[in-house]
N, C-alpha and C positions, 0 to 999 in steps of 0.2 A: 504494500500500500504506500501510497504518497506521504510525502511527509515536508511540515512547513518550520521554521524556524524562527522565531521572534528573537531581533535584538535590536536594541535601540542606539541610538547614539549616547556615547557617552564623555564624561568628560573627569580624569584623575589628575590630584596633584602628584607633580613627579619628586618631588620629594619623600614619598612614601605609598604603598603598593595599592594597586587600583583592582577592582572587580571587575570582572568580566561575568556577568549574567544574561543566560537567554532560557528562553521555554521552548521547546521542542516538542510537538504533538504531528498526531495525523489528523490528515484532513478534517474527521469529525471534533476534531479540538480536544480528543482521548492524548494523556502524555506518554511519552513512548520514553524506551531505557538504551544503550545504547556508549558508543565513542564519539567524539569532537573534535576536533582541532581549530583552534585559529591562527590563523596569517596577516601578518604585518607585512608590506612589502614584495608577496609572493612568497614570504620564509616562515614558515613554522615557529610560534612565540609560545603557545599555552595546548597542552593536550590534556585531557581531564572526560570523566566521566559525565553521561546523560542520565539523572536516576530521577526516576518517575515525572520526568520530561522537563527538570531543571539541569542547567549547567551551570555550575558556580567554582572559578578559579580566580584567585587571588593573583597576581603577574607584577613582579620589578619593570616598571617602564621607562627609569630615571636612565639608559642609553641611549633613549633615543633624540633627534637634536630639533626638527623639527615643532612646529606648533600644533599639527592635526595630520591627522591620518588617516588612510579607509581601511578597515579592521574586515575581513573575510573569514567567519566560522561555517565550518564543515563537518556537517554529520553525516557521519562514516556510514548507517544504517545497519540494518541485522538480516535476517535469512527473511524476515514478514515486512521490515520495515524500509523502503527507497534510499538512499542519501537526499541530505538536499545541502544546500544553502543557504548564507546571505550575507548583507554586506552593513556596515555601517560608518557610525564617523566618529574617530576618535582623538578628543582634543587634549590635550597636553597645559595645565595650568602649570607656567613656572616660577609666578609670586609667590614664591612662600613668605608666611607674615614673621616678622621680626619684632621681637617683643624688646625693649630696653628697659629697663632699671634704673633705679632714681641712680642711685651710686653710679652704672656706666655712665649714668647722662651726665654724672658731675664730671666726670674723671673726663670725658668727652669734650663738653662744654669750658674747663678748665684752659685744655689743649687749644681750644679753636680762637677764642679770647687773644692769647696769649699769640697766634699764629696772625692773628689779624694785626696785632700791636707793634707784630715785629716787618711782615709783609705790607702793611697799607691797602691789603685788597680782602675780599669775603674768597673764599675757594668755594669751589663751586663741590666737592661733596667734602665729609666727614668721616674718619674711620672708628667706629663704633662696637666695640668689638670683632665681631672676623665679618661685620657687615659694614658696606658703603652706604650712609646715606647722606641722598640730596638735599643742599641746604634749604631748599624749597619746601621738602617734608620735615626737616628741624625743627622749622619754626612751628609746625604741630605740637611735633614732638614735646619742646620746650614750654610751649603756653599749655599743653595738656598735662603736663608734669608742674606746673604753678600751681595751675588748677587744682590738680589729685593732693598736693599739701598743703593748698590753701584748705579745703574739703578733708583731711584726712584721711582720706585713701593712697594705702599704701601697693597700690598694684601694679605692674609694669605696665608701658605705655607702647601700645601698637603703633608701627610706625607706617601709616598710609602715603599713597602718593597720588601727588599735588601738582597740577602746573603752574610753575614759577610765575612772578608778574612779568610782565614787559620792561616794565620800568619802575625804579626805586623812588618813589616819589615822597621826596622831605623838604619842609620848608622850615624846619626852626634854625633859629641862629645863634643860641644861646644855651650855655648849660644847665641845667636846674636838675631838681630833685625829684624821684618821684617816690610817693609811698607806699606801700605795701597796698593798700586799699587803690591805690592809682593802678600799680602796675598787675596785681590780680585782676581787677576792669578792663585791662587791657588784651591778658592772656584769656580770659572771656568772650570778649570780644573776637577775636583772633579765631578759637577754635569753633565758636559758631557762623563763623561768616566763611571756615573753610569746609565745615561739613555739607553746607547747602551748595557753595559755587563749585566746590573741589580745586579754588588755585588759591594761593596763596595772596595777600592784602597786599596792595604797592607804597600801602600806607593806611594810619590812625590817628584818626584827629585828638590834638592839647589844646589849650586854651595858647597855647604858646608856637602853634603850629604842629604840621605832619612830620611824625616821624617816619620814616621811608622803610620800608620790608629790610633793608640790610641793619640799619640801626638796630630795626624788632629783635631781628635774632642776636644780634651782639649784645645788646640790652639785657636781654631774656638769658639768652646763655651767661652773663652776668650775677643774674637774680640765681639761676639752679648752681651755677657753681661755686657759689658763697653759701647756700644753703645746704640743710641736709632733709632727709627723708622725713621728717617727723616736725619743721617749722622751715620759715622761710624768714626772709633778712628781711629788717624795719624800711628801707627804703632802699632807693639802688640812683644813682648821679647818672643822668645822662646828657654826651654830648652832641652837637652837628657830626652826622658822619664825615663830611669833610673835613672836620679838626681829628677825628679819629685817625683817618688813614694820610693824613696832609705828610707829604715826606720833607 
């Protein structure tokens, strides 16, 4: 008898081993028992058993380079039951999430301060433990990390991605203070205006002027790495970016 294969498209992170699930019956939609194979490529990846018309094998996929694939499983069929086929699409997720710590982000944030004071420029990522992130997604990072101790939560901070702005847009001219209640309003600020747009602010308005997205994060990476996991520092001095980096 004929026999039909259900599989759908699917989609694993490769960072860790993906399912492969189909249902195999006959025509009349009875499951049927039996061998499988699927192919990647034309090559044989996963062989595993048909048992009362599911097939379910678990498969390492982190070698393969591309983004999507069309996955070909093959049932073998038995002396009552046909072979058949089918085909699907298989995508390959390669963001895996990266969780930071208040402590990395000080020890991070400490570094980049210190990089900026001596270079005159923002670098464009950060090495955060055995992860690169964009300073684009930093400034998340850092205003969601005010956030979680301004709040007392002590949890690691997901680090999402963000399209940079265009342009660093700051208009103050002058140094001033800001306080703890100022610059939590701002790291506020910051994290809900990047969950709805998904880019980063080219600036936040003072009474004293814009401070521009590069200042944010110099600023901010200031506030975390003077702080520690359990309080945050009474106020944090900030200046024009261009007396920061003026060589």
């Amino acid at each position: 008898m004929d026999t039909k294969i259900t599989l759908n498209d699917m989609k694993v992170n490769i960072w860790e081993k993906g399912t492969v699930r189909a249902e195999v019956t006959d025509m009349d939609g009875n499951p049927v028992n039996g061998r499988a194979v699927v192919k990647i490529n034309q090559i044989t990846r996963i062989q595993g058993n048909v048992v009362n018309g599911v097939f379910c094998e678990e498969h390492d996929f982190s070698d393969l380079v591309n983004d999507e694939y069309e996955i070909t499983m093959i049932y073998g069929g038995t002396s009552i039951c046909n072979p058949s086929e089918a085909k699907a699409k298989l995508v390959l997720n390669k963001d895996k999430p990266v969780y930071v710590s208040i402590s990395d982000l000080e020890n991070a944030c400490y570094r980049l301060t210190k990089w900026i004071e001596v270079n005159k420029k923002l670098p464009g990522r950060i090495a955060i433990n055995k992860d690169n992130v964009a300073i684009g997604d930093l400034l998340y990072v850092v205003s969601k990390a005010v956030c979680n101790i301004a709040d007392g939560v002590s949890e690691d901070v997901l680090v999402k991605k963000f399209d940079a702005p265009k342009v660093s847009s700051e208009s103050i001219t002058e140094t001033f203070e800001l306080t703890m209640d100022e610059y939590v309003a701002f790291a506020r600020e910051i994290v809900e205006y990047m969950d709805v747009e998904y880019v980063s602010p080219s600036s936040v308005s003072h009474e004293f002027g814009r401070i521009g997205f590069m200042n944010l994060v110099y600023t901010l990476s200031k506030v975390i790495s003077n702080s520690s996991s359990e309080s945050l520092i009474s106020s944090v001095y900030i200046r024009p970016w261009n007396d920061i980096v003026a060589k």
